[in-house]
N, C-alpha and C positions, 0 to 999 in steps of 0.2 A: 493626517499630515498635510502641510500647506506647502508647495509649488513654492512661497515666496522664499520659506526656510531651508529651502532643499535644493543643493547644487547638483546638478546630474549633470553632466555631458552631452552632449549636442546628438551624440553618432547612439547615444543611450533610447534620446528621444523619439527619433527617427527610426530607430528599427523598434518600440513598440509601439509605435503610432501605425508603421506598417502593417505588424501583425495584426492590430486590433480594424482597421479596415479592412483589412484583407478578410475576417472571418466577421465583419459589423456585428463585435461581439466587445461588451465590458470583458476585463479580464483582469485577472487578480492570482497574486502570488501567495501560494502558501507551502512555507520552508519551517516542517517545526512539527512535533510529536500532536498526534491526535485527542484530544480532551476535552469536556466538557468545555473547560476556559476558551478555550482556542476555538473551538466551533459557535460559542457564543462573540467571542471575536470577530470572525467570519464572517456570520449572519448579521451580526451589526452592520458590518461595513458594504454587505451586498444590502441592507435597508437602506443607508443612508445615500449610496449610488442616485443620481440625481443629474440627469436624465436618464432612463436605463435602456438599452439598446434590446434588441431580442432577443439575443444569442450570448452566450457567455462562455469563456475561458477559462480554466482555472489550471495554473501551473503548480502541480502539485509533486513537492519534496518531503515525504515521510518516512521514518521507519515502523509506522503504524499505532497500535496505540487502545483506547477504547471502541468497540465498535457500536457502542448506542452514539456515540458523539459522530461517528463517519457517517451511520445511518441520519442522522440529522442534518450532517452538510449537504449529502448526496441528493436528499428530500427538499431540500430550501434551493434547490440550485434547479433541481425540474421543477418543483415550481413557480418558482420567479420568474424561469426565461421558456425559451420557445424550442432550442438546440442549445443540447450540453457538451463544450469541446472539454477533454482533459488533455492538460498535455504532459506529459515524463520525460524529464531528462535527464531523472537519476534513480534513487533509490524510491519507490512507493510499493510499499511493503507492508501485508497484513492489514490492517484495519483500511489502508491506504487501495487495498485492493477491493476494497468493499465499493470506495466510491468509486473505483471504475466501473463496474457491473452497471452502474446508473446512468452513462455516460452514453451520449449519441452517437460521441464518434470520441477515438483514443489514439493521440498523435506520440509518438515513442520513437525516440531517437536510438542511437547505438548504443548510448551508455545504460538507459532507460530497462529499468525493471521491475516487473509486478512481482508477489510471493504468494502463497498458499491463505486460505482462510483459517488456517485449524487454528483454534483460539489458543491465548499462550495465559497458563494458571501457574498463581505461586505456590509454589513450594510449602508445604507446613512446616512452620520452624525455620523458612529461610527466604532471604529477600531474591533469590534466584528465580526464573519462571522457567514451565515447562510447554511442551506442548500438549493439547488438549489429548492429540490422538496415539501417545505414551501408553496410557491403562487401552485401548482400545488396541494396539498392537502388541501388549502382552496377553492379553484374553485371547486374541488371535494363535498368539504362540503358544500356548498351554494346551489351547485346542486340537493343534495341529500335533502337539507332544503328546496326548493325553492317544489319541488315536493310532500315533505310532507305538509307540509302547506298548498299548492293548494287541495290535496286528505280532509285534514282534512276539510277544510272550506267549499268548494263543495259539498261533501257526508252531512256534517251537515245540511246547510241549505235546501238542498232537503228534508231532513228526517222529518228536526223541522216545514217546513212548510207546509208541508202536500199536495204536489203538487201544493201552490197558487203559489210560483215560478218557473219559468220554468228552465230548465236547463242551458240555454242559457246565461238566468242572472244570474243563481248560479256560472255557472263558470267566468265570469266578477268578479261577487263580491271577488270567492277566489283567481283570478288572481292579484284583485289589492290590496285586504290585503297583498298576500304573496310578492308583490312588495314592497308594503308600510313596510314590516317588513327586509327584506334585504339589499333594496337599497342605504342605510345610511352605513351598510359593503361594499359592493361592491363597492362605492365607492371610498374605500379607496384603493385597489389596482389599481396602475399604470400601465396602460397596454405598456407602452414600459417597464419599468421595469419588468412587464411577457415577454416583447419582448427578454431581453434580458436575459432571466434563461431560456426558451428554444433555443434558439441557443446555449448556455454555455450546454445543456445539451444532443444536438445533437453533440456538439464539441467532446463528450466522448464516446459516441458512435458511433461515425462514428471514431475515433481514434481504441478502438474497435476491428469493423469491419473490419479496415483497418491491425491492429495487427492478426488477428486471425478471419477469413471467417465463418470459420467452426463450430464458438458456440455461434451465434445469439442470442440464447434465453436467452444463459448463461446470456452473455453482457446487454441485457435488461431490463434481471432482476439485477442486479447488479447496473445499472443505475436508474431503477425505482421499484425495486420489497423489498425496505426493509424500514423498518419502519424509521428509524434513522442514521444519519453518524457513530456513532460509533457505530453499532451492528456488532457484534464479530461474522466472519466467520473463522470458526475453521477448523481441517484438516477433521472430521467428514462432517461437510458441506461442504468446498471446495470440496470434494470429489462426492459431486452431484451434481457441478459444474462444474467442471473438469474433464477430466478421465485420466490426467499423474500426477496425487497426489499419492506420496505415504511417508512413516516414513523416517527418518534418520536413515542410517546405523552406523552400531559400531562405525566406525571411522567418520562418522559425530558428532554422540553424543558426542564423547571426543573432537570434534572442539567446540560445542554448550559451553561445560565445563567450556574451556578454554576462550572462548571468551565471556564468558555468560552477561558481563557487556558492553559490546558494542554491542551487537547483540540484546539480551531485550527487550533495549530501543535506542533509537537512538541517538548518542552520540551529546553533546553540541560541541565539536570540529570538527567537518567535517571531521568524517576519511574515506578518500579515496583512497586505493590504492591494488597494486595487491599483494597477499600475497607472493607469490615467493619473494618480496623484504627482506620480514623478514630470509630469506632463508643463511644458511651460507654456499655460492657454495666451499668453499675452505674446508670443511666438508663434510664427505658422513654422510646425516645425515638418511641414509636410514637402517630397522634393519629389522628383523623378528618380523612376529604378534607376538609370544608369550613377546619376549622383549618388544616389543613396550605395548602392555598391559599390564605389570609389571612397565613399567616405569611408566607409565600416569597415573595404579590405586595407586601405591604409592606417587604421586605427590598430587593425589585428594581423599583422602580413606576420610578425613573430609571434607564435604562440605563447613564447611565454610570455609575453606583455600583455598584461589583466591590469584592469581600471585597479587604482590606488584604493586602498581604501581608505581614504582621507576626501575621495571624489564621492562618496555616497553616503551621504548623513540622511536620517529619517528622523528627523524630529515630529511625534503626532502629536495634536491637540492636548493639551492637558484637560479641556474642559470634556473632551467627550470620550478619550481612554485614559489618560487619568497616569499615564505613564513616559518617557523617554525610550526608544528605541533607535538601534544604527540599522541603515539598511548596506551591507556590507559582503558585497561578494565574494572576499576572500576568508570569507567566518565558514571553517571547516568545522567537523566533529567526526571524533574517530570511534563513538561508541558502538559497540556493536547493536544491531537493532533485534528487538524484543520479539 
């Protein structure tokens, strides 16, 4: 995308010029489901970056997605730069949480949320997904049934018959009721299809591992330690997960502000790219804090006044992604994430 084609707003420029010196970090927006496409996206666009700074940013809005593609961002982003910021201001969820683990330091705002790693598998015979750790918490449940049953039917018959049975046959008899009441469930799972929700779930954890040595237990739990794919890991919790969590700064929260509608929620257009583009270099768009917070609190003293979207066209190169995109912060999506 070219600067010349693209109208941004003045109070737009100024507070990411702020952020982006304030951490002497490239930084780049990414609002949009995790895939192969998209992280080759990414990677392009952190190639062609030109001059590239040490340090890099990435403001990341997902509902997560593939996780060989996350492990790919997560990887090109430590090796390119020196310190990896992530920042959340909304949803970054599952695969989304993969590339936190990789991240040097993780800025999370109020609204900002991490989720679980358990991998999410389709359905057979239905385009619905599930989570990976389903058959592993019904194995779970059988086991813990399987035991009670055997305890309950054993201890009774002992009790009720007065020592005419021996123990030997009591536990025969509640071995093969608690069979006979199970084994119509059990069943029904397909043990290569448990073959393959733990490999899909070692996949995430040895990616992980591989991301980030040093917080095993974090990663375990994250993979196996939460009730549901979307329970909500907040900055409160990340933070007993992590120990480089901390708030957005001033001038992060006046990005958050600004881009509140692409950051939220992950946007239905795939916006990818580094913010420096919205940048008008033939402009010093650089002022002093007190200005700069005079501008931006008069830009936004009413909340509900959000930039138009008519004020933020992204027109990119045809020559070098070969497509048209809006950079559009009032582009919601209300799907639910995967």
């Amino acid at each position: 995308m070219s600067s010349k084609n693209t109208k941004v707003p003045e109070v737009v420029q100024i507070c990411i010029q702020s952020v982006i010196d304030e951490l002497d970090a490239d930084a780049f927006l990414y609002s949009a489901d995790i895939s192969e496409e998209n992280a080759d996206k990414l990677i392009q666009t952190i190639r062609d970056q030109s001059p590239k700074r040490e340090n890099v940013v990435l403001i990341l809005s997902t509902y997560g997605g593939d996780p060989d593609a996350a492990y790919r961002i997560a990887r090109i982003l430590k090796q390119a730069y020196k310190k990896f910021t992530l920042v959340v201001f909304g949803y970054c969820k599952s695969a989304g949480t993969l590339v936190a683990i990789a991240a040097d330091e993780i800025v999370m705002s109020d609204m900002a949320e991490l989720g679980p790693l358990d991998v999410q598998l389709l359905k057979e015979n239905d385009f619905r997904r599930s989570s990976g750790l389903d058959l592993q918490q019904a194995l779970e449940v059988l086991r813990n049934e399987v035991f009670t049953i055997f305890e309950r039917c054993f201890l009774g018959t002992v009790s009720r018959s007065g020592g005419a049975i021996s123990t030997r046959m009591a536990a025969e008899m509640a071995s093969s009721m608690a069979v006979g009441l199970l084994s119509p469930i059990a069943s029904q799972i397909d043990p290569i299809r448990l073959g393959e929700v733990w490999r899909s779930m070692d996949v995430a954890y040895e990616y992980g591992i591989r991301l980030n040595p040093d917080i095993k237990e974090t990663i375990e739990k994250l993979v196996k330690g939460y009730p549901a794919h979307g329970f909500v890991i907040d900055r409160k919790e990340a933070e007993g997960l992590f120990k480089n969590v901390r708030p957005p700064s001033d001038s992060e929260i006046k990005l958050e502000r600004i881009l509140y509608q692409s950051t939220r929620v992950p946007s239905t257009d795939d916006l990818i790219f580094g913010l420096d583009e919205l940048l008008d270099t033939e402009k010093n768009t650089t002022m002093g804090d007190a200005e700069n917070d005079k501008l931006i609190d008069n830009e936004y003293d009413n909340e509900a006044e959000k930039p138009d979207n008519n004020e933020f066209k992204n027109e990119k190169d045809e020559g070098s992604q070969n497509e048209n995109s809006k950079f559009n912060p009032e582009n919601k999506s209300d799907s639910n994430p995967e």
